[in-house]
PDB file of N, CA, C and O in Angstrom, chain B, residues numbered from 101:
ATOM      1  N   UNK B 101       0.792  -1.215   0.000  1.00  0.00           N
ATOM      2  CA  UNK B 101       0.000   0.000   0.000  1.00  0.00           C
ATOM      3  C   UNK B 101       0.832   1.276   0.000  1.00  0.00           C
ATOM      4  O   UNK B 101       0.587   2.374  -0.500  1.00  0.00           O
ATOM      5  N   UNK B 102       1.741   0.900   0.601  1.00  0.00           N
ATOM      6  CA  UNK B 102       2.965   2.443   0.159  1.00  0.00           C
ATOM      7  C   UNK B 102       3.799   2.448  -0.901  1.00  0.00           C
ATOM      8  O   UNK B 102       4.637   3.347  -0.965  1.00  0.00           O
ATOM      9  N   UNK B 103       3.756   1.832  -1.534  1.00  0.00           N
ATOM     10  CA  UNK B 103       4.477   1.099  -2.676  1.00  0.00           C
ATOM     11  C   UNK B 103       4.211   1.906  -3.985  1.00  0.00           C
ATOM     12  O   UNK B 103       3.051   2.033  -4.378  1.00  0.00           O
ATOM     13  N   UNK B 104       5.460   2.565  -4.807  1.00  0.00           N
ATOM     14  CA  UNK B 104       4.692   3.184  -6.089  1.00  0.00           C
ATOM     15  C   UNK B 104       5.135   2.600  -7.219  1.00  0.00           C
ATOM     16  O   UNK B 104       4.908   3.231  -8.251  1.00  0.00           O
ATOM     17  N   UNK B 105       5.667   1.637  -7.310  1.00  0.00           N
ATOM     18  CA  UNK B 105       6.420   0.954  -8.530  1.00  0.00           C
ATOM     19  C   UNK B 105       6.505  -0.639  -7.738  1.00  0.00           C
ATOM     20  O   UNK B 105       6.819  -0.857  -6.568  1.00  0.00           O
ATOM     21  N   UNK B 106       6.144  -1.555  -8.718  1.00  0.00           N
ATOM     22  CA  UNK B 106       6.433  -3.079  -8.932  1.00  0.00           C
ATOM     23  C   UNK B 106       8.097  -3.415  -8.575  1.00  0.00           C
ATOM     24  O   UNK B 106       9.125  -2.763  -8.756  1.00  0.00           O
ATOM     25  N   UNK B 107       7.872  -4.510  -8.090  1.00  0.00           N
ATOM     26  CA  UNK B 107       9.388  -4.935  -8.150  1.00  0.00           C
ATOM     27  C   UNK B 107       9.396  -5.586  -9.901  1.00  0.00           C
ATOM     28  O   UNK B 107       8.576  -5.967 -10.736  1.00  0.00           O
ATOM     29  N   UNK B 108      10.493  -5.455  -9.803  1.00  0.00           N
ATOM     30  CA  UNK B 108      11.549  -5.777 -11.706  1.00  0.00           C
ATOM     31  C   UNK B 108      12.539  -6.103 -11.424  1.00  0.00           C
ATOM     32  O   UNK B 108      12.987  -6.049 -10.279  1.00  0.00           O
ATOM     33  N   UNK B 109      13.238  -6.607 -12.603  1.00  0.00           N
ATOM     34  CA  UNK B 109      14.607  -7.165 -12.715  1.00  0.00           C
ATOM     35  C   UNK B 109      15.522  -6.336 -11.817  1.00  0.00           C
ATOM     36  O   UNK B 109      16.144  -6.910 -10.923  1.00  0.00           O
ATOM     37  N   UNK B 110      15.646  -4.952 -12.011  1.00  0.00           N
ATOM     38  CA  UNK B 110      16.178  -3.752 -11.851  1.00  0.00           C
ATOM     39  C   UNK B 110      16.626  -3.819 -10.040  1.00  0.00           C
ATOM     40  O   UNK B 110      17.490  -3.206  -9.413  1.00  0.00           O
ATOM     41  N   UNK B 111      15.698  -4.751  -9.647  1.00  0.00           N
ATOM     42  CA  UNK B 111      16.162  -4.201  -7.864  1.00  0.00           C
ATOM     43  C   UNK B 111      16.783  -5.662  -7.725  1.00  0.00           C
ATOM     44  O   UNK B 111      16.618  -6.358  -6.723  1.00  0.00           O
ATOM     45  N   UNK B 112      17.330  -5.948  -8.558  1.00  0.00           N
ATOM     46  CA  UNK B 112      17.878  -7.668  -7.962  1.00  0.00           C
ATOM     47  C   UNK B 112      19.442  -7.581  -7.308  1.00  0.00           C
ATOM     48  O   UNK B 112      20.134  -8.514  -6.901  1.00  0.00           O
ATOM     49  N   UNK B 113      19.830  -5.780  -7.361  1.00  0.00           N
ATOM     50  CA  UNK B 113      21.081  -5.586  -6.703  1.00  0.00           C
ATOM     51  C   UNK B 113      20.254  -5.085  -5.176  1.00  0.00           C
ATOM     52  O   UNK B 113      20.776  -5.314  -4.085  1.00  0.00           O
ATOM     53  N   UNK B 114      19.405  -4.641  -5.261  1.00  0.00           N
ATOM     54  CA  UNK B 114      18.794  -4.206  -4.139  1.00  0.00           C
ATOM     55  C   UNK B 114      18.412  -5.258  -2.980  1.00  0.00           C
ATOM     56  O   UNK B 114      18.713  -5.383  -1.793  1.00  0.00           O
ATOM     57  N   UNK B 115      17.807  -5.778  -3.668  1.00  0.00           N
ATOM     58  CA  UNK B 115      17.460  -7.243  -2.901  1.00  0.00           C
ATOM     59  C   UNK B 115      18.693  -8.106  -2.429  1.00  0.00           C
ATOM     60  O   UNK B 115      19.050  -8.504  -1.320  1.00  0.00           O
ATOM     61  N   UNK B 116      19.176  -8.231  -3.632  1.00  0.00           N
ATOM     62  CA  UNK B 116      20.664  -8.872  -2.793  1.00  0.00           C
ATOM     63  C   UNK B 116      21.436  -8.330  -1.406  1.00  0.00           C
ATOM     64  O   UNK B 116      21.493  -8.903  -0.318  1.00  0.00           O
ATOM     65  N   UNK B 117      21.894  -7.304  -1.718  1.00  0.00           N
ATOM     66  CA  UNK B 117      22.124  -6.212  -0.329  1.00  0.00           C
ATOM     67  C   UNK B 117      21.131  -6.013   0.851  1.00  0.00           C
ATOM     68  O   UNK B 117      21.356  -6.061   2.060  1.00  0.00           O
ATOM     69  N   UNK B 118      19.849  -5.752   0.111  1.00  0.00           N
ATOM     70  CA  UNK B 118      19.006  -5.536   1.256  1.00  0.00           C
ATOM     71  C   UNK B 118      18.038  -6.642   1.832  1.00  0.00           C
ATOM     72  O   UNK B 118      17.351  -6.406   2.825  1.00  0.00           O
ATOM     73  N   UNK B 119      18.014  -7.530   1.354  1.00  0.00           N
ATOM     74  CA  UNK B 119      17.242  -8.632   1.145  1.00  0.00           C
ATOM     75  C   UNK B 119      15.740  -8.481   0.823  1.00  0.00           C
ATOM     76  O   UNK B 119      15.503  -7.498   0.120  1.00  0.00           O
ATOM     77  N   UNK B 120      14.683  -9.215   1.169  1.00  0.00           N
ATOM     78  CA  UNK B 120      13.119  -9.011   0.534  1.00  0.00           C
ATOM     79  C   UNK B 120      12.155  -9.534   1.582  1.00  0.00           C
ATOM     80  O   UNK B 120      12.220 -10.667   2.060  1.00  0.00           O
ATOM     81  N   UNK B 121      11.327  -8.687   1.874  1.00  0.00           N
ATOM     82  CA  UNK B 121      10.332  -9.132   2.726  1.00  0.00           C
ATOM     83  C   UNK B 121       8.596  -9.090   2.123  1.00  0.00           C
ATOM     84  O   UNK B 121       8.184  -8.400   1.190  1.00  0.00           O
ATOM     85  N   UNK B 122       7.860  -9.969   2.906  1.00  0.00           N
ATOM     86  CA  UNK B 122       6.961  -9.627   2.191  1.00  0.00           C
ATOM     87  C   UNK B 122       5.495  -9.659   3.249  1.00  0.00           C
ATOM     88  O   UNK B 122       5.509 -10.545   4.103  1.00  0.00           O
ATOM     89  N   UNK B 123       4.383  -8.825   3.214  1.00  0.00           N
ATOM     90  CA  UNK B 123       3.469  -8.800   4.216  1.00  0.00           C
ATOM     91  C   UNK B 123       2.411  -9.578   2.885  1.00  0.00           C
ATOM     92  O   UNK B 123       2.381  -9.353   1.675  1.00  0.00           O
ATOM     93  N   UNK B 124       1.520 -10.673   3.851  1.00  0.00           N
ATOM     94  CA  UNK B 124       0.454 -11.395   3.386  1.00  0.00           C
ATOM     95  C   UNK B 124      -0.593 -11.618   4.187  1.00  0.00           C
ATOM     96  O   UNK B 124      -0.773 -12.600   4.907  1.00  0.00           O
ATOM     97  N   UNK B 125      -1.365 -10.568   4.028  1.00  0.00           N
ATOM     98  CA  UNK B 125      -2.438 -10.285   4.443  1.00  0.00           C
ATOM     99  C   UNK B 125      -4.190  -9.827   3.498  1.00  0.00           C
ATOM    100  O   UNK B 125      -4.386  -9.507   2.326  1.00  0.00           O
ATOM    101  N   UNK B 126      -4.877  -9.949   4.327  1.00  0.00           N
ATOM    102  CA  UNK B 126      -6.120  -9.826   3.810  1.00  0.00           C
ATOM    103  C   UNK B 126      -6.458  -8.047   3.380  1.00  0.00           C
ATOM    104  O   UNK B 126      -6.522  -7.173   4.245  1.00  0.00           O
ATOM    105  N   UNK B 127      -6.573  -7.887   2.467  1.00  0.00           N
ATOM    106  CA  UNK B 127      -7.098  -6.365   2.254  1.00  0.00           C
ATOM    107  C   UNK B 127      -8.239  -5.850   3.034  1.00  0.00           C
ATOM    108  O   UNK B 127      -8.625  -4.688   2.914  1.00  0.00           O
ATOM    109  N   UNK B 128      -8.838  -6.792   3.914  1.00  0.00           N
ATOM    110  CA  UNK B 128      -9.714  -6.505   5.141  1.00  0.00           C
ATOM    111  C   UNK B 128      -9.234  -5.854   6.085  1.00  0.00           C
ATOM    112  O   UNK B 128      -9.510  -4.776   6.610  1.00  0.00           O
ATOM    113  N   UNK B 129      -8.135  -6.988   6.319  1.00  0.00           N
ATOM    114  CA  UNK B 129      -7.390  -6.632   7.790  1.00  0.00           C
ATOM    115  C   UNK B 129      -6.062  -5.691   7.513  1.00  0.00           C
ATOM    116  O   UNK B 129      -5.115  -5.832   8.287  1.00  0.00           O
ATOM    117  N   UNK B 130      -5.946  -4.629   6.317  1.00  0.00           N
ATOM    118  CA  UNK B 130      -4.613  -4.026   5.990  1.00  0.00           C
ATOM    119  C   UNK B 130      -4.573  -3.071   7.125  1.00  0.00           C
ATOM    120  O   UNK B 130      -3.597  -2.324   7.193  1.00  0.00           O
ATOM    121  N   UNK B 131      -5.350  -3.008   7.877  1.00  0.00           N
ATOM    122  CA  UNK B 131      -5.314  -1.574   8.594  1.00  0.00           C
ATOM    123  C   UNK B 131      -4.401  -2.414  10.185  1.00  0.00           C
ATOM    124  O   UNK B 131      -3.740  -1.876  11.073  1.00  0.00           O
ATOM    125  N   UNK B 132      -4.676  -3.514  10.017  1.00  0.00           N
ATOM    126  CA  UNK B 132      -4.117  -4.526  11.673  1.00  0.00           C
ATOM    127  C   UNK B 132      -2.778  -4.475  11.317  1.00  0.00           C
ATOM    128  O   UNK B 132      -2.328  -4.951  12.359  1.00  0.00           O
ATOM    129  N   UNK B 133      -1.111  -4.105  10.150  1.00  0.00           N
ATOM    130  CA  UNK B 133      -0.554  -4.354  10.232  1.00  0.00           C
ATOM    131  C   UNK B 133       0.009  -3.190  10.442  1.00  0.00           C
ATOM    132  O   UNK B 133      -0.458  -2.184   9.908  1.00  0.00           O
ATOM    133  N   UNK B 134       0.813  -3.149  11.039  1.00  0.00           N
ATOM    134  CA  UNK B 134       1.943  -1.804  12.013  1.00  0.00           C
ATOM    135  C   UNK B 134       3.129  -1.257  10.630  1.00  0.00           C
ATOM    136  O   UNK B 134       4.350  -1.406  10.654  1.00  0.00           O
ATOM    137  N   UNK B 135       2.502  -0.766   9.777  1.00  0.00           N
ATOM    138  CA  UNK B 135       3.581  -0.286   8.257  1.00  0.00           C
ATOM    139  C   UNK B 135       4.088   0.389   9.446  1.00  0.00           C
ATOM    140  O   UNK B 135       5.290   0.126   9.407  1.00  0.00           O
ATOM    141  N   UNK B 136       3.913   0.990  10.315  1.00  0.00           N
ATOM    142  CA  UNK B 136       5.149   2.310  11.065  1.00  0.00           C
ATOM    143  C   UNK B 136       6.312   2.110  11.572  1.00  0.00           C
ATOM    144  O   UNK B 136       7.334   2.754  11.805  1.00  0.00           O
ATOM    145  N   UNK B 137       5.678   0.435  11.759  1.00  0.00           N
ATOM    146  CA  UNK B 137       7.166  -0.348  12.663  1.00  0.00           C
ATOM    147  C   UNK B 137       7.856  -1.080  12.002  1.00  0.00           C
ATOM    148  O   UNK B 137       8.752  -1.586  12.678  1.00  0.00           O
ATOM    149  N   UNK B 138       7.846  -1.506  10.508  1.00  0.00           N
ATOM    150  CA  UNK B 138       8.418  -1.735   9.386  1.00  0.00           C
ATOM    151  C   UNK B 138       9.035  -0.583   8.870  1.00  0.00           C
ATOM    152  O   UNK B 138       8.611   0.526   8.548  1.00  0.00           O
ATOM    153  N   UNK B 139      10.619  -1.348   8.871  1.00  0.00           N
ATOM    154  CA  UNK B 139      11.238   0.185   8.183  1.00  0.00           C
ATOM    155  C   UNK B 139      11.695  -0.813   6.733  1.00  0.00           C
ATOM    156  O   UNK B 139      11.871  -1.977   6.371  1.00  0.00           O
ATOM    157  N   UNK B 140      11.728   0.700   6.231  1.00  0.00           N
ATOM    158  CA  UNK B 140      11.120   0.559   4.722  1.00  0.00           C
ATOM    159  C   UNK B 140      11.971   1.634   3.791  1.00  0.00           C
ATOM    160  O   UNK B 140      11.672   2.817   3.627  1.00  0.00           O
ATOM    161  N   UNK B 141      13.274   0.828   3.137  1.00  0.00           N
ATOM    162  CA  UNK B 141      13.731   2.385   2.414  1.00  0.00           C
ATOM    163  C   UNK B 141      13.356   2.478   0.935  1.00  0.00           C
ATOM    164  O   UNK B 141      13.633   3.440   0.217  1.00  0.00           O
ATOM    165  N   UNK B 142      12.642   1.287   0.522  1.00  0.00           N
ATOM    166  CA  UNK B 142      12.774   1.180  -1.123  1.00  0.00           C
ATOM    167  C   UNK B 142      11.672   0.138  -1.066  1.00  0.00           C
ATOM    168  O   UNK B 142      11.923  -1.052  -1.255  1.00  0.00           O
ATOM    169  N   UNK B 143      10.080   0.723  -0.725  1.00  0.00           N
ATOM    170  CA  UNK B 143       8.760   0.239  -0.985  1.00  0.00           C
ATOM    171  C   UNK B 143       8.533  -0.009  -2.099  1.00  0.00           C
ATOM    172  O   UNK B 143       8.755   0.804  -2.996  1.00  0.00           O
ATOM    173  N   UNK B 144       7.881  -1.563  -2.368  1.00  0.00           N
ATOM    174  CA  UNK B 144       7.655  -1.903  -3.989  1.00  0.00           C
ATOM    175  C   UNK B 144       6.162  -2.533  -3.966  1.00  0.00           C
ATOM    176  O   UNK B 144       5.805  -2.647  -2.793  1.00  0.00           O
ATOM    177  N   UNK B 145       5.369  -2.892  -4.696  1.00  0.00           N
ATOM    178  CA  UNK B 145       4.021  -3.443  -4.734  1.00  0.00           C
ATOM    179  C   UNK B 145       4.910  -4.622  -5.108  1.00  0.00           C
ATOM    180  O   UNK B 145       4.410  -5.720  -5.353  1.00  0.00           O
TER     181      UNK B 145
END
């Protein structure tokens, strides 16, 4: 949801360095997950 661009080929140096996480959740319950306490330098959908 904070996300303004897809991940692509393009961040596979990013990912390597930074590694990849991923939230899987219900678009019901998006509001129950704490984005504030996830730090986040390079948000992707």
């Amino acid at each position: 949801p904070v996300g303004k661009q897809c991940v692509s080929k393009e961040d596979s140096i990013l990912i390597k360095s930074k590694g990849l996480a991923v939230v899987d959740c219900s678009w019901a319950r998006l509001d129950d997950v704490p984005f504030v306490k996830i730090r986040c330098t390079a948000p992707r959908l």
